[in-house]
C-alpha positions in Angstrom: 123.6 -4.0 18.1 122.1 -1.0 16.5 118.7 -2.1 18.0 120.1 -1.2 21.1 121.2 2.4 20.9 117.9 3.1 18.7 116.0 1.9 22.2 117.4 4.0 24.4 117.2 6.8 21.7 113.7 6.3 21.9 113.4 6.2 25.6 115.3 9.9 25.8 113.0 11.1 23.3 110.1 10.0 25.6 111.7 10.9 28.7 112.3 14.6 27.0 108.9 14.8 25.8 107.6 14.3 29.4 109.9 16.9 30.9 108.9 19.4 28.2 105.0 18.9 29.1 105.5 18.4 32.9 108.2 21.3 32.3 106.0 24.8 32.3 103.7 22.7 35.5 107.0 22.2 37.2 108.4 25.6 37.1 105.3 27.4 37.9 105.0 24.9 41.1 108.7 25.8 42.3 108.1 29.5 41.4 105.1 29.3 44.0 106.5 27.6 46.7 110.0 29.5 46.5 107.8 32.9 46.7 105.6 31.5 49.4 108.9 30.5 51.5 110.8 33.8 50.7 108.1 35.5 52.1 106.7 33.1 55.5 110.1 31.9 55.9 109.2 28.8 57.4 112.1 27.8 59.1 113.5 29.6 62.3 116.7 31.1 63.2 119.3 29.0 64.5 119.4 30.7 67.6 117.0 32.1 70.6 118.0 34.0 73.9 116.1 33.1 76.7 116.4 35.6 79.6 115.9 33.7 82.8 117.0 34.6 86.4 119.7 34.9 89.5 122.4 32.6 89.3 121.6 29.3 91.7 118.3 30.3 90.7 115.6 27.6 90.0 114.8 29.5 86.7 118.0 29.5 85.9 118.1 25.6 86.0 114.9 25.7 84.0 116.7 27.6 81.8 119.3 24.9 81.0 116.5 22.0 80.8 115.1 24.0 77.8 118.4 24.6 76.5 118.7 20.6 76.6 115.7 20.4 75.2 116.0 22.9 72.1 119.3 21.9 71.1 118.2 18.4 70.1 116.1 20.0 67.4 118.9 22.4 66.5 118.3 25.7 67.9 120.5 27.0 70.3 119.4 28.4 73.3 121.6 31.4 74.7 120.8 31.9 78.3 121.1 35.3 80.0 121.5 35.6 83.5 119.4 38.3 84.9 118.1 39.2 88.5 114.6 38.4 88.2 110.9 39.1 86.3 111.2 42.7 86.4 114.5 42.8 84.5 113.2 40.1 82.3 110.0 41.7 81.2 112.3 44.6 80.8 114.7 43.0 78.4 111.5 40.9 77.0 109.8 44.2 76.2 113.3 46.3 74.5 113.6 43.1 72.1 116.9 41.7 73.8 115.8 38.3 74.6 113.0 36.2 72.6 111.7 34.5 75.7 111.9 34.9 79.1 110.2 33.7 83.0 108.5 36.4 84.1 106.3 35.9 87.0 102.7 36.7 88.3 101.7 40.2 89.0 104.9 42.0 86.9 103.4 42.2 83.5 101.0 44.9 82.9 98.0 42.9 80.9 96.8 45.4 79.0 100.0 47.5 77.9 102.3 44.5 77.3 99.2 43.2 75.3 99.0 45.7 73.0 102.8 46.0 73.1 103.2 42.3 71.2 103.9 40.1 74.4 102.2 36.6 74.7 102.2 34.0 76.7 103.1 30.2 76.4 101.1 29.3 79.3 101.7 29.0 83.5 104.7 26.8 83.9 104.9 26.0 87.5 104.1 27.9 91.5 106.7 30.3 92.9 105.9 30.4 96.2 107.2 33.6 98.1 110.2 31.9 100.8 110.2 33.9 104.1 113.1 32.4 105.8 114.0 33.2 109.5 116.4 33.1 112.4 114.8 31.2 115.2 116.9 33.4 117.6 115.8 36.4 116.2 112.1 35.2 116.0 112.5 34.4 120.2 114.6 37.5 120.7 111.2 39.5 119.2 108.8 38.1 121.4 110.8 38.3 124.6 111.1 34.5 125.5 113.8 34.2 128.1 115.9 30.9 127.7 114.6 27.7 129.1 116.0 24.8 130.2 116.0 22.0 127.7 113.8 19.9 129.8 111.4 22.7 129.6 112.2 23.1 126.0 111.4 19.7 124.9 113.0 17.6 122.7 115.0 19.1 119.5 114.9 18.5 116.3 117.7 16.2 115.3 121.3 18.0 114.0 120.5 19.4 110.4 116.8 19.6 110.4 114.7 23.0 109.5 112.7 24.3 112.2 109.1 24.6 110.5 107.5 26.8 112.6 103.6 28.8 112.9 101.6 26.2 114.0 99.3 26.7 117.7 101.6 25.7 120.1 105.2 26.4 118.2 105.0 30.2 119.1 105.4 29.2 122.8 107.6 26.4 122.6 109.8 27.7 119.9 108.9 31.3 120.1 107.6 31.4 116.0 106.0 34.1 114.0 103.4 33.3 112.0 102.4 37.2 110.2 104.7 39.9 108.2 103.8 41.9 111.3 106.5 40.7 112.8 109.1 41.4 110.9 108.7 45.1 111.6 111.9 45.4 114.3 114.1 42.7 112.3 117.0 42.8 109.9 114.7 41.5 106.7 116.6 41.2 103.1 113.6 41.4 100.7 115.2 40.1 97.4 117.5 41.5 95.0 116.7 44.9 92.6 115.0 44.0 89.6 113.6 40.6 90.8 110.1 41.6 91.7 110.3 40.6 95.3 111.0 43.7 96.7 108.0 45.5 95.1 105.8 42.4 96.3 106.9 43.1 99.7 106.4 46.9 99.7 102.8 46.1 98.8 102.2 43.5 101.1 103.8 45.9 104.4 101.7 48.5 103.0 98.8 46.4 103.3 100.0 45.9 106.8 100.0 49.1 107.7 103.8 49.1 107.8 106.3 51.6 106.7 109.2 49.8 104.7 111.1 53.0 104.9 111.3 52.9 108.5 112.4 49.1 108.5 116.0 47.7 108.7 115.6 46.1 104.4 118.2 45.5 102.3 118.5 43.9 98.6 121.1 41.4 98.5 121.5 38.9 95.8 119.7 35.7 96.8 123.9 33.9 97.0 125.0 36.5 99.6 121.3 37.2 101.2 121.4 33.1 102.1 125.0 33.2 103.5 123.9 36.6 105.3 121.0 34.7 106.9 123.2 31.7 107.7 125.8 33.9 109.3 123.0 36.0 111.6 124.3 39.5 109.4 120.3 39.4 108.6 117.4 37.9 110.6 114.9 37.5 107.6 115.3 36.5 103.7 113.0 36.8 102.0 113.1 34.7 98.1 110.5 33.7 95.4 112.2 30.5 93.7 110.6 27.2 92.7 111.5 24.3 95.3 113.8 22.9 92.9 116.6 25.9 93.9 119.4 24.9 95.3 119.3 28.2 98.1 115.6 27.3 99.3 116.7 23.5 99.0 119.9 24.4 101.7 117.7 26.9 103.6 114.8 23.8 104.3 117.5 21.9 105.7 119.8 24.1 107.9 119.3 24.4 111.8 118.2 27.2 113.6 115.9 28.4 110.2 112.7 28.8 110.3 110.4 29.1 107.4 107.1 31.2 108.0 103.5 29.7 108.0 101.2 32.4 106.7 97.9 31.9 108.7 97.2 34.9 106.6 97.4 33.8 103.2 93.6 33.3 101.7 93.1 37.2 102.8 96.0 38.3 101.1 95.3 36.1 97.6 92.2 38.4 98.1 94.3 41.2 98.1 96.6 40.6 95.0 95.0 38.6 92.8 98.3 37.1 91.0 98.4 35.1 94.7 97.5 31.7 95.2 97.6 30.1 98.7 99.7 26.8 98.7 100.5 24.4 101.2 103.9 23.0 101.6 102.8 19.4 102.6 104.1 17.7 105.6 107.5 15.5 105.1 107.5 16.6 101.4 111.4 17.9 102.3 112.5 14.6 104.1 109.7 11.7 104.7 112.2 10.1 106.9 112.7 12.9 109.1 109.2 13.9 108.5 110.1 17.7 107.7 108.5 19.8 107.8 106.2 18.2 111.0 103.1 19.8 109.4 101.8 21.4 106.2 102.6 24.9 106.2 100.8 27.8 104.1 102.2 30.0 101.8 101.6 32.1 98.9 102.9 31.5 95.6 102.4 33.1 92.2 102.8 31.3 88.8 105.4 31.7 86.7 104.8 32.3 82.9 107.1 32.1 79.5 106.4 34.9 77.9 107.8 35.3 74.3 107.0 38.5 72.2 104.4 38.2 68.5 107.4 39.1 66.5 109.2 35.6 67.7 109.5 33.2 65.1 106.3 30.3 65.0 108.4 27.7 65.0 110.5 28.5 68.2 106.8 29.2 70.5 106.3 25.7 69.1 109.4 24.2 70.5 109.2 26.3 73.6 105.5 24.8 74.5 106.1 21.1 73.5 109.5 21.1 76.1 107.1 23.2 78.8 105.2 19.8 78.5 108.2 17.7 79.6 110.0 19.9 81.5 106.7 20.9 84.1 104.0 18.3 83.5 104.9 16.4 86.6 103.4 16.0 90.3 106.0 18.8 91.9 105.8 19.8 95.7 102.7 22.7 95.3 101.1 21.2 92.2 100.0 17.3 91.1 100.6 15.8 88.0 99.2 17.5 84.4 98.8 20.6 86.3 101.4 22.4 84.7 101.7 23.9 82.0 97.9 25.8 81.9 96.3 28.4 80.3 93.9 29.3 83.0 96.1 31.5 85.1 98.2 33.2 82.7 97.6 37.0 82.7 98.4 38.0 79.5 96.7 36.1 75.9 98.3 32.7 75.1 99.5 32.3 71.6 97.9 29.7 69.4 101.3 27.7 70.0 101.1 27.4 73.6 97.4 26.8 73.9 97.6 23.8 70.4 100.6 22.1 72.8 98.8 22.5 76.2 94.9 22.3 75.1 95.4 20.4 71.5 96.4 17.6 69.9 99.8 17.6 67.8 99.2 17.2 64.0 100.0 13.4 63.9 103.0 14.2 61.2 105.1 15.4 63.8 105.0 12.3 65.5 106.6 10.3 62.1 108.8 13.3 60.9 111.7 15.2 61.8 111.3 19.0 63.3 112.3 21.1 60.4 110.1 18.9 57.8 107.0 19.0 60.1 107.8 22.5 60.6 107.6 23.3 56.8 104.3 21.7 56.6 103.1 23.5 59.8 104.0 26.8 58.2 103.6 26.1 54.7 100.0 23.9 54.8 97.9 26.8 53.2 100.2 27.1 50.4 101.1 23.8 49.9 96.4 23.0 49.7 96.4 25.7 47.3 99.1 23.9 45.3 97.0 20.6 45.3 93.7 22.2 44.4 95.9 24.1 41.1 97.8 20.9 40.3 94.4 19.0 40.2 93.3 21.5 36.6 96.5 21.3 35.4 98.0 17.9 36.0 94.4 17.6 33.1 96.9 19.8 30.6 99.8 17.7 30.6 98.6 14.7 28.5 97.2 16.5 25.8 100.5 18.4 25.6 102.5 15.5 25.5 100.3 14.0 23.0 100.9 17.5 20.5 104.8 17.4 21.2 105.1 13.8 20.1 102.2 14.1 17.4 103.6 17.4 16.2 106.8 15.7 15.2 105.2 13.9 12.6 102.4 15.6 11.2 104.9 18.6 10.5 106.4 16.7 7.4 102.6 16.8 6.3 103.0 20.7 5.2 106.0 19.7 2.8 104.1 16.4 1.3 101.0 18.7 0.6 103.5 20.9 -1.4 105.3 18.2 -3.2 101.2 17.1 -4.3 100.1 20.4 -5.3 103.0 20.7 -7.5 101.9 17.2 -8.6 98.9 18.1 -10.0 99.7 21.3 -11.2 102.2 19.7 -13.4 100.9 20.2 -17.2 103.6 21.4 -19.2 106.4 20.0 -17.1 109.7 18.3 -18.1 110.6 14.9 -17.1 113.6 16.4 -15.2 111.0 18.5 -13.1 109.0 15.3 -12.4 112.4 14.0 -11.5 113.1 17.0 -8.9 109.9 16.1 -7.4 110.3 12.2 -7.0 113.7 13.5 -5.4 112.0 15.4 -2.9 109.8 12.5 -2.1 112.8 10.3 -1.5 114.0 13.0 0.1 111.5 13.2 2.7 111.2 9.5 3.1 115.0 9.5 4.3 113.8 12.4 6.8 110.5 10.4 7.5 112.7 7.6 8.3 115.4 9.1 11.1 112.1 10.3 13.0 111.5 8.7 16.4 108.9 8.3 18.5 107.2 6.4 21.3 106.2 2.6 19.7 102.7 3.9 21.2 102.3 6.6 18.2 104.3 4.4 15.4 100.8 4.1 13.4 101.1 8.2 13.2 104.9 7.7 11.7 103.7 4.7 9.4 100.3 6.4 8.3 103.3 9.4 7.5 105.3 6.9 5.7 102.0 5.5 3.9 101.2 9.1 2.4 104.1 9.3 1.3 104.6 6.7 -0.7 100.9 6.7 -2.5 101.9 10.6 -3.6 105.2 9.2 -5.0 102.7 6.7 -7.1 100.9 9.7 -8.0 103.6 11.9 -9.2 105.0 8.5 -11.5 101.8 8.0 -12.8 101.7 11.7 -14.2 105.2 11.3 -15.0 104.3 8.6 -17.2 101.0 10.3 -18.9 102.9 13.7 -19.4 105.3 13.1 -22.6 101.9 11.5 -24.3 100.4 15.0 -23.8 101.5 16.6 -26.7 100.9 13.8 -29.1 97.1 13.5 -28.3 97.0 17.5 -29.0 98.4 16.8 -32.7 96.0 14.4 -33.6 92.9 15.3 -35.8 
């Protein structure tokens, strides 16, 4: 039974050996790495505010889809409303939101720049919607009523008039240029959206003075009922097709939506333009609306996030762009979206690894915050590797000394116990005594020592020694009373 608790004694003592070696590795390791994450704090706040647009808004639908997206990794998105890319690039550049939609030709690409904004890449088109009365379009070019034999067949109840192409100006009196919406009732987007700067530039490339013209700013809720009630004659939106108010506008009767014959001169004009083309019975294949592909202009909408934004939530951010906007979409085929090529301001090394890279194959096995921490930490962690590799070498010699040590540190008191030995002329058999005492003395000690059965020959080698300097101490015992006697003799 006492072999038993002796065992595990021996065990501890091993086990508390290897601690003690590993110990002054260990702590200078976690000392390391508790400095390196103190100061890149690799992990990212909890929450994220994402400034994103009007209310029925097809960024603010995005906006929710990211939210979705976000939360199953733990971050919370907090979504504030706003009323379009100018207040967002606004809010983006005071520091009130960490991400927001901003669309092409609002940011400035060299001030916002150098003021800390990036980009996560082109997420999808927003074409520019000019929605419009049909009876105000016939009412502007003077077509008296017709009969509806002379009229032709009309489209069945519910479908959009699509209108611009040869031949609809006559039959349905269309328009096809801004032009002619110089003497109408045009609503050209709400303050702060962007639209209604768009539009001054594009009249005043025209050659038309908005100040003389009937505008107003409407939210795009109020502009669309407006429009549907005949208070306006013209709305004009940018919105992804995926809004609910363009989605309603495509299909309500007696609206027309304008075919811009104009649109490769104007992309010409403002660079942040490209010309799209709404492809025929992409609204309803059965109905076949619209009846023909109609032009448009549409700029691309970025994410922009600022420098100061933690790593981790760009990285987030990018990877849902990729599931959110890589599919075939009205304007745009599959994999077009996200991009890098038409973003105007520099793409962070986020967006361009999740749109242009290849993951590191550890996120694919591990969960977000653990493939995070190696994401952020990789450079520390190498440099832990390539210092471990020199001192992981100290470790067995130090364990050897700790285990060694407790054994060849009863040498010092044996190598006493023999000088006195033979030094011992003149002594008195009760000092030989004292000194066979000590020996027994440190036998007992000898004994209670325990160490790994791998260095038992050091603690019998100790045990050895000892034993031969007892024999030497009773074999001077022995010869010492004779001493004097041989001195007497002649």
């Amino acid at each position: 039974m006492k072999a038993v608790p002796r065992y595990f004694k021996l065990l501890w003592l091993g086990f508390r050996d290897l601690i003690a070696s590993v110990g002054p590795v260990v702590f200078l390791v976690a000392g390391v790495l508790i400095a390196a994450y103190v100061y890149l704090q690799p992990q990212p706040p909890r929450s994220v505010t994402l400034a994103t647009g009007p209310a029925g808004s097809a960024d603010a639908e995005f906006g929710q889809r990211y939210a979705e997206a976000l939360r199953a990794n733990g971050i919370t998105v907090v979504l504030k409303p706003t009323t379009g890319s100018v207040n967002n690039l606004a809010l983006l550049r005071k520091g009130e939101v960490d991400a927001a939609f901003v669309r092409g030709g609002s940011a400035d690409p060299v001030a916002d720049s150098e003021a800390g904004l990036v980009s996560l890449g082109a997420l999808y088109y927003e074409p520019l919607w000019i929605f419009y009365r049909l009876d105000a379009a016939q009412r502007i070019r003077n077509t008296p009523p017709r009969s509806p034999a002379a009229r032709g067949p009309l489209p069945p109840e519910g479908a959009p008039f699509i209108l611009g192409r040869p031949g609809d100006e006559r039959k349905h009196g269309a328009i096809d240029s801004l032009a002619d919406l110089r003497p109408l009732r045009v609503n050209v987007g709400q303050a702060g959206s962007g639209v209604p700067d768009i539009m001054a530039r594009m009249l005043n490339a025209n050659r038309i003075d908005a100040a003389r013209m009937p505008l107003s700013q409407l939210d795009p809720s109020p502009a669309t009922e407006a429009l549907l009630g005949g208070m306006i004659d013209v709305e004009v939106m940018a919105s992804a097709p995926q809004s609910p108010l363009v989605q309603r506008l495509l299909r309500s009767p007696g609206i027309g939506l304008l075919d811009l014959r104009q649109a490769e001169a104007y992309t010409r004009i403002f660079p942040f333009f490209s010309a799209v083309s709404l492809p025929r019975g992409i609204v309803d294949l059965a109905g076949d609306q619209p009846p023909q592909d109609v032009t448009m202009l549409a700029a691309t909408v970025s994410l922009l996030t600022r420098e100061d934004t933690h790593p981790a939530l760009r990285q987030l951010f990018a990877q849902a762009a990729q599931t959110i906007h890589g599919g075939a979409h009205w304007f745009n085929g599959a994999r077009e979206f996200p991009n890098t090529r038409t973003s105007e301001l520099p793409v962070s090394a986020e967006g361009d690894r999740a749109i242009n890279g290849t993951p590191p194959f550890w996120q694919r096995y591990l969960p977000f915050w653990a493939s995070n921490l190696i994401e952020r930490m990789w450079l520390v962690l190498g440099g832990l590797i390539v210092l471990l590799l020199p001192l992981s070498r100290v470790v067995p010699p130090l364990y050897t000394f700790r285990v060694r040590r407790r054994v060849f540190r009863w040498y010092a008191r044996l190598r006493e116990v023999e000088a006195k030995a033979d030094a011992g002329e003149g002594r008195t058999p009760q000092q030989w005594q004292a000194l066979l005492d000590e020996l027994d003395q440190l036998d007992r000690v000898v004994d209670r020592i325990a160490v790994p059965l791998s260095y038992a020959d050091e603690l019998y080698a100790l045990r050895h020694n000892i034993d031969t300097v007892r024999q030497r101490v009773r074999a001077r015992q022995a010869a010492a009373p004779a001493a004097p006697a041989a001195a007497a003799a002649p």
